[in-house]
Every structure is written in structure tokens, then in C-alpha cells.
Backbone of each chain as nested JSON, in Angstrom:
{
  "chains": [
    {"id": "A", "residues": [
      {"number": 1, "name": "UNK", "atoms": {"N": [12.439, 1.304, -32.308], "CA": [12.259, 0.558, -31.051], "C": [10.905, -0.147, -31.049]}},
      {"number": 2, "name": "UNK", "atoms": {"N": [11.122, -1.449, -30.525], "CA": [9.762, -2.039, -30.176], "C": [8.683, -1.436, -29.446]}},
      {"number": 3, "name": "UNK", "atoms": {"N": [7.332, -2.186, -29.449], "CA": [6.439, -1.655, -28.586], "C": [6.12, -2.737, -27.868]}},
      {"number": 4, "name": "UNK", "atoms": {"N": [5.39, -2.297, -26.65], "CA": [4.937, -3.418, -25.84], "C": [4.343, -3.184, -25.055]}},
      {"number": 5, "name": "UNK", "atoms": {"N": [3.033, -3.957, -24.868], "CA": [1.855, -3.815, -24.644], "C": [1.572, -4.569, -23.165]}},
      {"number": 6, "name": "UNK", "atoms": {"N": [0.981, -3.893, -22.437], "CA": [0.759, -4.228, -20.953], "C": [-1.044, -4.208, -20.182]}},
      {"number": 7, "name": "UNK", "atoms": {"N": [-0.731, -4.991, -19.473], "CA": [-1.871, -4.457, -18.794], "C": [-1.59, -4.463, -17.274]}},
      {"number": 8, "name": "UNK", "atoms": {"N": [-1.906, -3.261, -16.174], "CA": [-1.631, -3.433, -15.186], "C": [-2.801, -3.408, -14.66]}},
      {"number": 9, "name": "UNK", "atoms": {"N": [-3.422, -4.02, -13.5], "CA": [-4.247, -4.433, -12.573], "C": [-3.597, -3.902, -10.862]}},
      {"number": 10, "name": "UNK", "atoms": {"N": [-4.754, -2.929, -10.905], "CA": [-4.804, -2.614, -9.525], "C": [-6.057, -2.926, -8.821]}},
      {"number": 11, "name": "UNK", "atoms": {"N": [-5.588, -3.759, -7.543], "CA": [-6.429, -4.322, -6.365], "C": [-6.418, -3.49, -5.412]}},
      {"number": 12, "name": "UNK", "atoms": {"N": [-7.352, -3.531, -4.663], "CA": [-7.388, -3.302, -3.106], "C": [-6.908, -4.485, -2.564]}},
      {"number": 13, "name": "UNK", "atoms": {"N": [-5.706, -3.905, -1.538], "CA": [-5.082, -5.143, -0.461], "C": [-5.726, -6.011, 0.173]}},
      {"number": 14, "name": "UNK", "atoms": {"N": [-5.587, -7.497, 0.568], "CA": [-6.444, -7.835, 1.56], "C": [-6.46, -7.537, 2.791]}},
      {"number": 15, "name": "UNK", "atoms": {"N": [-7.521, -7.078, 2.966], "CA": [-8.361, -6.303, 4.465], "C": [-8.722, -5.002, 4.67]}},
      {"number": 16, "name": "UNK", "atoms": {"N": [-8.149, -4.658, 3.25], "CA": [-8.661, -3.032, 3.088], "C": [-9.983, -2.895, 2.124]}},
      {"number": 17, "name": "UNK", "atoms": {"N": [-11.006, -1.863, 3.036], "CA": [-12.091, -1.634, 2.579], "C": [-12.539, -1.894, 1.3]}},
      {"number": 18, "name": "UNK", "atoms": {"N": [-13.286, -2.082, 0.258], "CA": [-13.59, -2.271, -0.342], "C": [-15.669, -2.087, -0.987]}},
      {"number": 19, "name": "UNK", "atoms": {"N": [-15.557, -0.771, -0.469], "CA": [-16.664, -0.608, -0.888], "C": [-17.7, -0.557, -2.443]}},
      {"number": 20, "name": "UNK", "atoms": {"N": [-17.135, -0.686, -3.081], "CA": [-17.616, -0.867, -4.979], "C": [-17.735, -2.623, -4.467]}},
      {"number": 21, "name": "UNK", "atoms": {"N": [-16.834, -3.476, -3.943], "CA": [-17.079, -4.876, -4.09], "C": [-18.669, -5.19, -3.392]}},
      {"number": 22, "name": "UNK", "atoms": {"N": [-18.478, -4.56, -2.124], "CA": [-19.684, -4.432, -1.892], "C": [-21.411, -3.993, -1.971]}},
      {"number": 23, "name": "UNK", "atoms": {"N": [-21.232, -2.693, -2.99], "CA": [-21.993, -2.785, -3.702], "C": [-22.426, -3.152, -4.666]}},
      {"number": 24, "name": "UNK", "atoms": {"N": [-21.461, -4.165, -5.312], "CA": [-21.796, -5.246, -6.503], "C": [-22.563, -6.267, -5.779]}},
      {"number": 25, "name": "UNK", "atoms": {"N": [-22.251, -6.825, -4.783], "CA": [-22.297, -7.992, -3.801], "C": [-24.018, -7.762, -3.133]}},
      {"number": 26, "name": "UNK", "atoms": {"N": [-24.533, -6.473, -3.359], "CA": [-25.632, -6.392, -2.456], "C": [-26.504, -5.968, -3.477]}},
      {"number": 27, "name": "UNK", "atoms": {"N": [-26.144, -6.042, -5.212], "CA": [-26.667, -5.986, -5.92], "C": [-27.09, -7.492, -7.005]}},
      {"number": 28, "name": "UNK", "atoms": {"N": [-26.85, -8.16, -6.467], "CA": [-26.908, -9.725, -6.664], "C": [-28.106, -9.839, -6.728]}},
      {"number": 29, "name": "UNK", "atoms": {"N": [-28.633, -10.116, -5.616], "CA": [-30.134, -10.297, -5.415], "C": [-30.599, -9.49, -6.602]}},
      {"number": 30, "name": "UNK", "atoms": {"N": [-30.965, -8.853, -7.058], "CA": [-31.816, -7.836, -8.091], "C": [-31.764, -9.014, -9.24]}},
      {"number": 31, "name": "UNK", "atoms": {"N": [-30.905, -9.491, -9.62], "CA": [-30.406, -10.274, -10.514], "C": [-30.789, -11.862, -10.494]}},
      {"number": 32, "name": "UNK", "atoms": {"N": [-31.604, -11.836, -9.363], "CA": [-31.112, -13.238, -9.169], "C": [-30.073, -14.127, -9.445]}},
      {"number": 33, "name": "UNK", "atoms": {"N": [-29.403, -13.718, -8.836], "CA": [-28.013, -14.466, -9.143], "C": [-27.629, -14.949, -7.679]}},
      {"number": 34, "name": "UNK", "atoms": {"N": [-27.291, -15.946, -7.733], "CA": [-26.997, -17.054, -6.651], "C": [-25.563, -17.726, -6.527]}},
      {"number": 35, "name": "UNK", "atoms": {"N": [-24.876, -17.499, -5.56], "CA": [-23.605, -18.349, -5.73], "C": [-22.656, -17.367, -5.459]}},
      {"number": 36, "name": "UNK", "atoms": {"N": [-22.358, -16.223, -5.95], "CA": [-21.251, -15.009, -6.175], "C": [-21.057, -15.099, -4.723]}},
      {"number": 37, "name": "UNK", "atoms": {"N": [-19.742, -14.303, -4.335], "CA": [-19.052, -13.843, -3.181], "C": [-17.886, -13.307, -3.521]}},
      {"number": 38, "name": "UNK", "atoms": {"N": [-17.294, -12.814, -2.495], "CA": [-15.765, -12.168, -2.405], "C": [-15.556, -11.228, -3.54]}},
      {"number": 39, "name": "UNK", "atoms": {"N": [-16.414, -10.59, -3.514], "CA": [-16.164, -9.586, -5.081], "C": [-15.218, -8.2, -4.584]}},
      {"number": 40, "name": "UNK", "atoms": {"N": [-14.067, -8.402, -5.611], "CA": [-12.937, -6.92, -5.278], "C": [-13.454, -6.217, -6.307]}},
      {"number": 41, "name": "UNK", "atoms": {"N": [-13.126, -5.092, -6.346], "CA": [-13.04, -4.344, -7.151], "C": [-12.039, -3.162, -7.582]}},
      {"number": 42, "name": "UNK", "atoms": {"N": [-11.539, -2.873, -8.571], "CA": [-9.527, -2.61, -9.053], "C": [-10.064, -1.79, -10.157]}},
      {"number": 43, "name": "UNK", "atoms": {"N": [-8.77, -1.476, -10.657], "CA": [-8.631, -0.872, -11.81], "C": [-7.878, -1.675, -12.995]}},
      {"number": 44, "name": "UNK", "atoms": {"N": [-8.258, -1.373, -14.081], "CA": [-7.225, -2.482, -15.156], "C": [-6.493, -0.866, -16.547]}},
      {"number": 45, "name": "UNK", "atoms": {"N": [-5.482, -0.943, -16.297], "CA": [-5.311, 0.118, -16.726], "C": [-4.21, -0.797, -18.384]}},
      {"number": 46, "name": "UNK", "atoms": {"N": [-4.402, -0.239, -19.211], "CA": [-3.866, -1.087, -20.45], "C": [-2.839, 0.018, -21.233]}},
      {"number": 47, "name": "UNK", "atoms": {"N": [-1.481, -0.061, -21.611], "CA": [-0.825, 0.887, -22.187], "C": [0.382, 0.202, -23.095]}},
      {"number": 48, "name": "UNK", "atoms": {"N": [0.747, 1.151, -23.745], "CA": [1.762, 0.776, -24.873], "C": [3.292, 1.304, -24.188]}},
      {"number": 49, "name": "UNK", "atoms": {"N": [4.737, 0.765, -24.219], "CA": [5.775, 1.086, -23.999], "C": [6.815, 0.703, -24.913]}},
      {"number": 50, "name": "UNK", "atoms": {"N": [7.566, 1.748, -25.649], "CA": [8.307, 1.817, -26.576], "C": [9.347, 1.977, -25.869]}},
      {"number": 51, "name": "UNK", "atoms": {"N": [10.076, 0.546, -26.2], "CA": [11.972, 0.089, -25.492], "C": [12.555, -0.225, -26.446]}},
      {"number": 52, "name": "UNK", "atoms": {"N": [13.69, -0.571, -26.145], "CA": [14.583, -1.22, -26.458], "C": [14.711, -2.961, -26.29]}},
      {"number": 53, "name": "UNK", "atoms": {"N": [14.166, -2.932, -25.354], "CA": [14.003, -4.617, -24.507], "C": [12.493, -4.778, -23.832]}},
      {"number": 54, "name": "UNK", "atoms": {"N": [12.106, -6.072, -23.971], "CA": [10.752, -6.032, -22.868], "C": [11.285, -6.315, -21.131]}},
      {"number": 55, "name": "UNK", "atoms": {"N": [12.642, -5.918, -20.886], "CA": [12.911, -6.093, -19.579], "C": [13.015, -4.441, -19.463]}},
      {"number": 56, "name": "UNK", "atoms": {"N": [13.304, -3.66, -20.379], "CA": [13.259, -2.126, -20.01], "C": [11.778, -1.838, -20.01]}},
      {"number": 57, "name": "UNK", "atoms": {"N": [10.925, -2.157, -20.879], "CA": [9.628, -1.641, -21.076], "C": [8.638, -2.148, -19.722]}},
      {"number": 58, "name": "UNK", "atoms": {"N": [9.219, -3.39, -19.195], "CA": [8.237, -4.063, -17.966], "C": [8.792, -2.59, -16.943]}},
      {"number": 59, "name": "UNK", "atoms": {"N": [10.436, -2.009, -16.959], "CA": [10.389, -1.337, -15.914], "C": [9.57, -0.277, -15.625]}},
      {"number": 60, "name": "UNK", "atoms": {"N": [9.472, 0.472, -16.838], "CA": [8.98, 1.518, -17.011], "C": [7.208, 0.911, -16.559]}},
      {"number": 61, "name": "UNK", "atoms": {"N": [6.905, 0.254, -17.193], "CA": [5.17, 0.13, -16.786], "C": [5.085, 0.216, -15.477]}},
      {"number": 62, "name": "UNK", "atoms": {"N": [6.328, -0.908, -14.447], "CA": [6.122, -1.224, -13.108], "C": [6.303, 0.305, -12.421]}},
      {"number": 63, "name": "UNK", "atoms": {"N": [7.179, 1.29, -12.769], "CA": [7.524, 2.904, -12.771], "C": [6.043, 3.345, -12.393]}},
      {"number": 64, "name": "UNK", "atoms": {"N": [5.197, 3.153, -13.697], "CA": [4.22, 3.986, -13.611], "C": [2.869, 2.91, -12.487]}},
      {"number": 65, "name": "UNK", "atoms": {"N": [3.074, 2.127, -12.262], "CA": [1.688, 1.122, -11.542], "C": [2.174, 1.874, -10.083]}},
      {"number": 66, "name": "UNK", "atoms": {"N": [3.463, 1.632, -9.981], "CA": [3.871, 1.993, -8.538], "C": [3.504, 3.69, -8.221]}},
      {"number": 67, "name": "UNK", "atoms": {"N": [4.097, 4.304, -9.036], "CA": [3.734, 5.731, -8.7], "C": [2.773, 6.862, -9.069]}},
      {"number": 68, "name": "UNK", "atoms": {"N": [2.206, 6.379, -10.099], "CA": [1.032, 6.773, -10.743], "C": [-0.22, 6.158, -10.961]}},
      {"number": 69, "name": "UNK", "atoms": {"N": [0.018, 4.762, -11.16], "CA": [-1.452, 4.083, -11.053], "C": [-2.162, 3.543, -9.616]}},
      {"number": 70, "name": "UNK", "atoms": {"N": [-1.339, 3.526, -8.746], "CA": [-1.885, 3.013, -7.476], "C": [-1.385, 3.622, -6.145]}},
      {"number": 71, "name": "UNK", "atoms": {"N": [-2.097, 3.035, -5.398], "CA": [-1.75, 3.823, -3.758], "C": [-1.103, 2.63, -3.18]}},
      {"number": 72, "name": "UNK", "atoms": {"N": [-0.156, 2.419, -2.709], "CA": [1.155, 1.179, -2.473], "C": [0.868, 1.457, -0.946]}},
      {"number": 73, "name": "UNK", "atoms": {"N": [-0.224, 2.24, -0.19], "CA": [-0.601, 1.714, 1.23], "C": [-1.659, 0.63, 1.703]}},
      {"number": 74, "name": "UNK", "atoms": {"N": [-2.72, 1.101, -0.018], "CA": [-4.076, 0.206, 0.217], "C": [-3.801, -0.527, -1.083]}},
      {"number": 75, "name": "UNK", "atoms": {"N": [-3.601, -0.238, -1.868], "CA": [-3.625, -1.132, -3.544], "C": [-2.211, -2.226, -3.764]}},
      {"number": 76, "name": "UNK", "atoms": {"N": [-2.331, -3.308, -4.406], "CA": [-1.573, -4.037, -4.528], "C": [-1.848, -4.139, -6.375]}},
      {"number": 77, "name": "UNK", "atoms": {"N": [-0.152, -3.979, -6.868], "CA": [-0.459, -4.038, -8.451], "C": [-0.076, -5.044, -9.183]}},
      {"number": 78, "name": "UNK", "atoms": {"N": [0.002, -5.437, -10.296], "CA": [0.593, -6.555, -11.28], "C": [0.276, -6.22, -12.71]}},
      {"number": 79, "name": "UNK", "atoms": {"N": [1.396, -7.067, -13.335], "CA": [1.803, -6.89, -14.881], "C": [1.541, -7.755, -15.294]}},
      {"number": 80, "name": "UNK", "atoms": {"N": [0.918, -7.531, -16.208], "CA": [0.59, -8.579, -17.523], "C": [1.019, -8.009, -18.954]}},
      {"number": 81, "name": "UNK", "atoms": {"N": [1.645, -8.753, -19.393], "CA": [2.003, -8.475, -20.686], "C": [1.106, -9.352, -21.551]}},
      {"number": 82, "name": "UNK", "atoms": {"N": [0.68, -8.083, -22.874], "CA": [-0.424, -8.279, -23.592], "C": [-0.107, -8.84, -25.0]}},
      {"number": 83, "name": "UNK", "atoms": {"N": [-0.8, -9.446, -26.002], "CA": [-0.344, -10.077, -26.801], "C": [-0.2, -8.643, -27.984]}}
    ]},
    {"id": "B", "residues": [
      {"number": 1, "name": "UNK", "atoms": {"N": [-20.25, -28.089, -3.452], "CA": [-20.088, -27.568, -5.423], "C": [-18.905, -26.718, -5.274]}},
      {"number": 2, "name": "UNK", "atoms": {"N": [-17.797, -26.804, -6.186], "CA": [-16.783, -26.402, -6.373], "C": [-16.681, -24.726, -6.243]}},
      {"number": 3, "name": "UNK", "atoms": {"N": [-15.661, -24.166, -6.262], "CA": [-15.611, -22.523, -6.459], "C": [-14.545, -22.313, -7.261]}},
      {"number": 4, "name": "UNK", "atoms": {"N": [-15.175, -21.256, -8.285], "CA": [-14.087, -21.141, -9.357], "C": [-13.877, -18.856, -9.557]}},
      {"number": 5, "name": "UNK", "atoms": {"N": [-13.316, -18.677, -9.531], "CA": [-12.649, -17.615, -9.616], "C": [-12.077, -16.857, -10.787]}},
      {"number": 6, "name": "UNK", "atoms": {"N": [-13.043, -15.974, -11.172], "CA": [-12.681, -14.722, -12.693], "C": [-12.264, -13.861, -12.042]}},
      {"number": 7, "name": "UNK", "atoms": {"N": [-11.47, -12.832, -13.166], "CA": [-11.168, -11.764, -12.771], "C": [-12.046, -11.22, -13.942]}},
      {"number": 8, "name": "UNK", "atoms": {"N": [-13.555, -10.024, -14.177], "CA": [-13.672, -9.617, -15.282], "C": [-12.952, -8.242, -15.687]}},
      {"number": 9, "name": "UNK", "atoms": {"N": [-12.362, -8.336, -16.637], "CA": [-11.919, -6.984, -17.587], "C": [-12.771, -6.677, -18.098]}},
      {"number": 10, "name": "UNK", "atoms": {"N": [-13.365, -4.816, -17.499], "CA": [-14.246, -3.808, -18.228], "C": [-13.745, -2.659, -18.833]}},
      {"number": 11, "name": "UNK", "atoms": {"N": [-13.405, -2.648, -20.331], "CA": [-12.555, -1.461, -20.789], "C": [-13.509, -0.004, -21.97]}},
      {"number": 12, "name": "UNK", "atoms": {"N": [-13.298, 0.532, -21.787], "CA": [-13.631, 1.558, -22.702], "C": [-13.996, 1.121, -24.31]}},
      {"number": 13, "name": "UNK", "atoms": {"N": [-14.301, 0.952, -25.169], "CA": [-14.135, 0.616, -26.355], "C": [-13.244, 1.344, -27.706]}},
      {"number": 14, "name": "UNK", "atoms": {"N": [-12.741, 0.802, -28.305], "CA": [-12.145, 1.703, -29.282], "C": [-13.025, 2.723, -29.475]}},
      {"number": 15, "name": "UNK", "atoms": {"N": [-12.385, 3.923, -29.39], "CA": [-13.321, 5.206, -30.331], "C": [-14.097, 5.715, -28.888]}},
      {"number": 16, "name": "UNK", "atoms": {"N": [-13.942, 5.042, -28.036], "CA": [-14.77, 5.605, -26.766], "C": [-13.675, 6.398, -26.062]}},
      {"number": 17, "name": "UNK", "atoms": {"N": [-14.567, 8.361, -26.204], "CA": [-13.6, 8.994, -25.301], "C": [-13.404, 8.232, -23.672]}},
      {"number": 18, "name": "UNK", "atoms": {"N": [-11.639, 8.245, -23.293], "CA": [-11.143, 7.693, -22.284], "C": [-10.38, 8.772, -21.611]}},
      {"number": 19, "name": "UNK", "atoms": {"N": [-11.48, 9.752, -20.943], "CA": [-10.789, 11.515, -19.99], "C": [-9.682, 10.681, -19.128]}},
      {"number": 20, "name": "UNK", "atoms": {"N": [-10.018, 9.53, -18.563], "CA": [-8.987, 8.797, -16.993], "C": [-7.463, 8.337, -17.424]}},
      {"number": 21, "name": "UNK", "atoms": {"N": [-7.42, 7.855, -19.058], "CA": [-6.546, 7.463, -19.889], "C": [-5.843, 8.518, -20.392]}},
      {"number": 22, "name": "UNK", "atoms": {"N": [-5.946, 9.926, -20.689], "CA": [-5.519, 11.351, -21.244], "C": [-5.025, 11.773, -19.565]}},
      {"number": 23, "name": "UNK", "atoms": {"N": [-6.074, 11.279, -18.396], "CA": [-5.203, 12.317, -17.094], "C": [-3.914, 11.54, -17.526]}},
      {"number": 24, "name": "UNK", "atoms": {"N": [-3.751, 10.493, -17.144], "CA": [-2.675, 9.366, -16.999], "C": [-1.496, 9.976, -17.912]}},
      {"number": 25, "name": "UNK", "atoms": {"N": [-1.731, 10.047, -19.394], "CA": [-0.924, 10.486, -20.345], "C": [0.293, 11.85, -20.05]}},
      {"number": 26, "name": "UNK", "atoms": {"N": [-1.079, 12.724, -19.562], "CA": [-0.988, 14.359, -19.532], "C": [0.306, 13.992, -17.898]}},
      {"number": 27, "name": "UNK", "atoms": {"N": [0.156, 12.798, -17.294], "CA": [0.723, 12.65, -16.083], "C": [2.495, 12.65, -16.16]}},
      {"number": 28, "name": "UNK", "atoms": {"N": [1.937, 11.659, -17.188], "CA": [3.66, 11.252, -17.347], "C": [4.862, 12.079, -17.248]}},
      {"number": 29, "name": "UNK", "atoms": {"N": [4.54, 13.145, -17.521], "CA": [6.103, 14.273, -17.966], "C": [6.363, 14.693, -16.786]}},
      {"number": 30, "name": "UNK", "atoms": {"N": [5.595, 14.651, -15.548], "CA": [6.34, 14.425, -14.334], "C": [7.092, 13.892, -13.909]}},
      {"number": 31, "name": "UNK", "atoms": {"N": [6.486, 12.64, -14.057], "CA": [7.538, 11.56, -13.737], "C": [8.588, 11.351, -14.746]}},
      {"number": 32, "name": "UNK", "atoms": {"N": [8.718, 11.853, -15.53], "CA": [9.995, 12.033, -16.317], "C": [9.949, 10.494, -16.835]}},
      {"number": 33, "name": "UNK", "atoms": {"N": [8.818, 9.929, -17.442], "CA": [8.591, 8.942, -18.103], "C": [8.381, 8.763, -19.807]}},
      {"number": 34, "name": "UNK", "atoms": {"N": [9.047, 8.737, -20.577], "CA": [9.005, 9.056, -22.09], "C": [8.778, 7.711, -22.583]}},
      {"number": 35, "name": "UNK", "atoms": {"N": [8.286, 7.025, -23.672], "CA": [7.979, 6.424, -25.137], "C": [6.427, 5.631, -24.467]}},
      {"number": 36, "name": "UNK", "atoms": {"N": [5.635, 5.991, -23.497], "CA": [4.488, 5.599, -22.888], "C": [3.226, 6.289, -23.797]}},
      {"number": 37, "name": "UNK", "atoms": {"N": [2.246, 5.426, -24.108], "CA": [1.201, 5.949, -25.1], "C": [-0.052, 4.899, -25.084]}},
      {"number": 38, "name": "UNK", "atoms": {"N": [-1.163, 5.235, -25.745], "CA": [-2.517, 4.481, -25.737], "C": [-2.672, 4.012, -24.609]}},
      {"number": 39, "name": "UNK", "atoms": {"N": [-2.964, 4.944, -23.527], "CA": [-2.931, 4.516, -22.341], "C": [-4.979, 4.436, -22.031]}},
      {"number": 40, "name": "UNK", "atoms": {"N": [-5.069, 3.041, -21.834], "CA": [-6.834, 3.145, -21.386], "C": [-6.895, 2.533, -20.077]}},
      {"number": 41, "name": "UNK", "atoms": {"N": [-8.27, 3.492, -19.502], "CA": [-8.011, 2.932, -18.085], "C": [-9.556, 2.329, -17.986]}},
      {"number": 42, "name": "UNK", "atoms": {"N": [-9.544, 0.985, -17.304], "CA": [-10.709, 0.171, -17.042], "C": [-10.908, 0.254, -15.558]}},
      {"number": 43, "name": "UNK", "atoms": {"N": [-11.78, -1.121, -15.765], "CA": [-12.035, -1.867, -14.21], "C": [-11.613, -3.117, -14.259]}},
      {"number": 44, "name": "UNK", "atoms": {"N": [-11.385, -3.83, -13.117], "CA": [-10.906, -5.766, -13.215], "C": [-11.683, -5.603, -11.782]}},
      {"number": 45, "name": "UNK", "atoms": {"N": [-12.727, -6.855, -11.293], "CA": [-13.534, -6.564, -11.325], "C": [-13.522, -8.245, -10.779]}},
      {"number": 46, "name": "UNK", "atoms": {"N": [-12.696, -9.053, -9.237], "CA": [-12.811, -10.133, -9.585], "C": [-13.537, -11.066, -8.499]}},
      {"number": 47, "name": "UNK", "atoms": {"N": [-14.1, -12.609, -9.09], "CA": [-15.301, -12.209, -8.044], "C": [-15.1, -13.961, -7.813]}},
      {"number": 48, "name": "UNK", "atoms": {"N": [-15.885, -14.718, -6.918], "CA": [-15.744, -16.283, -6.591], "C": [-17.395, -16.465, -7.221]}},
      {"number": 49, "name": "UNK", "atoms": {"N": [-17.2, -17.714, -7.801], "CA": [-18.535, -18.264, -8.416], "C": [-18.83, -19.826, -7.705]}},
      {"number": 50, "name": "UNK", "atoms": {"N": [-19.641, -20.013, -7.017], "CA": [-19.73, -21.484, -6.485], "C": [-20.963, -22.145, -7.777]}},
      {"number": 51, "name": "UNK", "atoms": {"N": [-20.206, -23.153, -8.276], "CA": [-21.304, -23.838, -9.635], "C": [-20.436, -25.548, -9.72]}},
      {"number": 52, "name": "UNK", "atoms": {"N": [-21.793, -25.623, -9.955], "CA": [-21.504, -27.032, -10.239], "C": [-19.779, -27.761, -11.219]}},
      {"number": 53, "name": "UNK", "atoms": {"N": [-20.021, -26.655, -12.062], "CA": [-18.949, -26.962, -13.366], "C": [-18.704, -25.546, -13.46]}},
      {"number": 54, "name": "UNK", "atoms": {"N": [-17.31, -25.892, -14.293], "CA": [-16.467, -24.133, -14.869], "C": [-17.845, -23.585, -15.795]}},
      {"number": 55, "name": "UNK", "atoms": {"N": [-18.328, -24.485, -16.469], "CA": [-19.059, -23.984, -17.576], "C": [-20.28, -23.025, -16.853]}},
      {"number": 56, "name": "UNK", "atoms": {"N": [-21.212, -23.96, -16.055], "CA": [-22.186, -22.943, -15.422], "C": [-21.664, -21.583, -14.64]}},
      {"number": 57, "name": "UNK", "atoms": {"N": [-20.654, -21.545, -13.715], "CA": [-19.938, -20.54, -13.247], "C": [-19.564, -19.786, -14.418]}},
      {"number": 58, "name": "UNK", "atoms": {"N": [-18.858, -19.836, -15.407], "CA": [-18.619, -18.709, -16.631], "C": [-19.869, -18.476, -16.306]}},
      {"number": 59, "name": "UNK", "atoms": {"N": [-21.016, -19.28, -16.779], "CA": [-22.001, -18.13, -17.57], "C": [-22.565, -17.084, -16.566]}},
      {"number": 60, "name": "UNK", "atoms": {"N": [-22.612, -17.421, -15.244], "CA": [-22.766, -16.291, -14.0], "C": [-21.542, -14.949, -13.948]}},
      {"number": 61, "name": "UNK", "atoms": {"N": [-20.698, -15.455, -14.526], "CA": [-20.158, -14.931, -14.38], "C": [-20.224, -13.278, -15.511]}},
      {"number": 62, "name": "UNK", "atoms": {"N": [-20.274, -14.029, -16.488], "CA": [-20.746, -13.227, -18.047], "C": [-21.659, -12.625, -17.88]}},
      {"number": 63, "name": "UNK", "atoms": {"N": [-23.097, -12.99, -17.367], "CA": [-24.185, -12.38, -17.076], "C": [-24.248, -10.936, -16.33]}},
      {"number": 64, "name": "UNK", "atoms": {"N": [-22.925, -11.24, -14.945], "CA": [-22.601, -10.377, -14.226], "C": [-22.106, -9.382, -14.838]}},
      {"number": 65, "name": "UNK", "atoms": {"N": [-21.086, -9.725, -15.804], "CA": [-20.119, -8.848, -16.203], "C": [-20.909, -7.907, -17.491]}},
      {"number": 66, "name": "UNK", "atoms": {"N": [-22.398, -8.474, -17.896], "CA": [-22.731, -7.551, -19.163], "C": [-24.39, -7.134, -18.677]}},
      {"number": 67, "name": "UNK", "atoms": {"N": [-24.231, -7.579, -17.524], "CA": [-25.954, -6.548, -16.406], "C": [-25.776, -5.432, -15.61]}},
      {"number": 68, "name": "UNK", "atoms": {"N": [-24.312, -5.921, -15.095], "CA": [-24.158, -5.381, -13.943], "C": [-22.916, -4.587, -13.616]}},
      {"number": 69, "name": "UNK", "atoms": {"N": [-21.758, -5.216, -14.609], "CA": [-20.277, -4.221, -14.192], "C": [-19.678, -3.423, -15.392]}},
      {"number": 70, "name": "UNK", "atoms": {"N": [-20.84, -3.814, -15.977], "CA": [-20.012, -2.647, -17.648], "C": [-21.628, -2.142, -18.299]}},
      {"number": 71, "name": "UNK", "atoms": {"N": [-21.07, -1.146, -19.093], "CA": [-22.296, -0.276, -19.97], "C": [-21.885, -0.655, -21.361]}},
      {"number": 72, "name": "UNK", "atoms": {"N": [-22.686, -1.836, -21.698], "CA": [-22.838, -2.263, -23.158], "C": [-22.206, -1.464, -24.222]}},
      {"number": 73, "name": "UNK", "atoms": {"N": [-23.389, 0.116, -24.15], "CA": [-22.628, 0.421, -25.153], "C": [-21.522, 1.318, -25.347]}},
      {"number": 74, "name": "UNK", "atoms": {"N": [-20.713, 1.656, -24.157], "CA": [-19.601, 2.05, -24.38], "C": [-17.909, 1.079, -23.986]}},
      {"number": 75, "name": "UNK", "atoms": {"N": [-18.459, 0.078, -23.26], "CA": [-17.468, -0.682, -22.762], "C": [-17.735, -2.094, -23.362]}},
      {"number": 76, "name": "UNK", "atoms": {"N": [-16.502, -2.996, -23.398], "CA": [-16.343, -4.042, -23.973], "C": [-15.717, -5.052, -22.381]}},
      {"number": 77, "name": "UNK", "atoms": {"N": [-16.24, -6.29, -21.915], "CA": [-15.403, -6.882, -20.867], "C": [-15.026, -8.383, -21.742]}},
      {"number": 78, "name": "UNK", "atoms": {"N": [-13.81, -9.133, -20.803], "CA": [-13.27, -10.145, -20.837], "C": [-13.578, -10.722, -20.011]}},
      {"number": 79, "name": "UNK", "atoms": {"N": [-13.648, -11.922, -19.697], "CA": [-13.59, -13.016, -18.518], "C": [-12.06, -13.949, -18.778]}},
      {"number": 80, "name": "UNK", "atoms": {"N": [-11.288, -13.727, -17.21], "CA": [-10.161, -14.505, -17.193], "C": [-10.563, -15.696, -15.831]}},
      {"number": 81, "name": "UNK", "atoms": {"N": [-10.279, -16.888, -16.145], "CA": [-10.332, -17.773, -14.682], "C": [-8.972, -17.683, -13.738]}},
      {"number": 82, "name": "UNK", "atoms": {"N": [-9.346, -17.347, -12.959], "CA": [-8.213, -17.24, -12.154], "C": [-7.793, -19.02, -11.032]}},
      {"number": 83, "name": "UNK", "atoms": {"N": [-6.212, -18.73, -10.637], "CA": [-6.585, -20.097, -9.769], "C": [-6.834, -20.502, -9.24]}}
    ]}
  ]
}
């Protein structure tokens, strides 16, 4: 069976807290760095899935983003398939 | 001046113990999830850059991503433009 390679990305929803964005955001200044805003901050979680099909292997990743990689009250997830 | 939008990817490096990537693993047999493996878990990390050009915004952006949101020497990041 094939393998296939993913990356899932978990966000915080918009309007839910986001405190790591904010302490990137108030760490700017130190840096002088000028310009930045709206900083989220997520998880990028990267894994291998051995299918049969890359329409079985996307399920299984979306399986695990939904019920294991994220909180589906505050986090919003997505798939990327990796080269 | 325009606004342009990364998402940065901060990941573990090859050979860099990944404990968050082994919970994940050790997770699976709950969920009754089988042929799932090399599982690494990062940060994405995504932020608005106001710059003249894409080019000056990357490099704020890069700067950010190797001062301020990853540890050189155990993590490796990407810069993606988002739309």
C-alpha cells in the first residue's frame, strides 16, 4: 500500500482567544520590527498514512485532526497534502 | 502599503526527540486508527505583514520566524504566503 504524507494545521477560530498570538504581537517591539499584526497561533502537525487510495488516507488524517488533533469548539483544522 | 499574509511552519528537526509526536502515536489505538506513522507535531504560526513589496514583507517575516518563533537549533521553519 501507498503512503501519504499530510500536513494538518490547527487554528484557533475566529474570535476565540488567542493568547501565544498575543504574546508574539507584544514581543515585536524588542525586535524592532514594524508592520506585523493579526498574529494566530496553531499547531502544524505532519504524518504519514498508509492506504489504499489518497481519498482513504485524506479520511483517516481528517479522523485524526477532528478527534485527536484539535478541539472542534475553539480550533478550526485543514489538510494539506505533502509532496 | 499593501498587506501580505504567511503562515510560518515551525517543526522539530530530523533526529530531534518529538515526546508531542510519540503522545499522538501512542494515541491512535484508541481510536482504532491503523497504517498512521512519523507523526511530528509543530507550530503554524500565521501573521499579516504591511511592506511595501512581497519581497520586504518575506524578509520580516523570516526574521520573525528565526528570532522569535522557533529555536534554531532544534527546529527548522518554512514560510508559506497565504491569500
Amino acid at each position: 500500500m501507498p503512503d501519504f504524507r499530510f500536513a494538518v494545521a490547527v487554528m484557533p477560530k475566529p474570535g476565540i482567544l488567542d493568547p501565544q498570538g498575543r504574546a508574539v504581537e507584544q514581543n515585536l517591539g524588542h525586535l524592532e520590527v514594524e508592520g506585523v499584526r493579526d498574529v494566530r497561533v496553531g499547531r502544524r502537525v505532519e504524518l504519514t498514512v498508509q492506504a489504499t487510495a489518497e481519498e482513504e488516507a485524506r479520511a483517516t488524517a481528517g479522523r485524526l485532526a477532528e478527534e485527536l488533533l484539535s478541539n472542534p469548539l475553539i480550533e478550526a483544522w485543514s489538510l494539506e497534502r505533502l509532496a
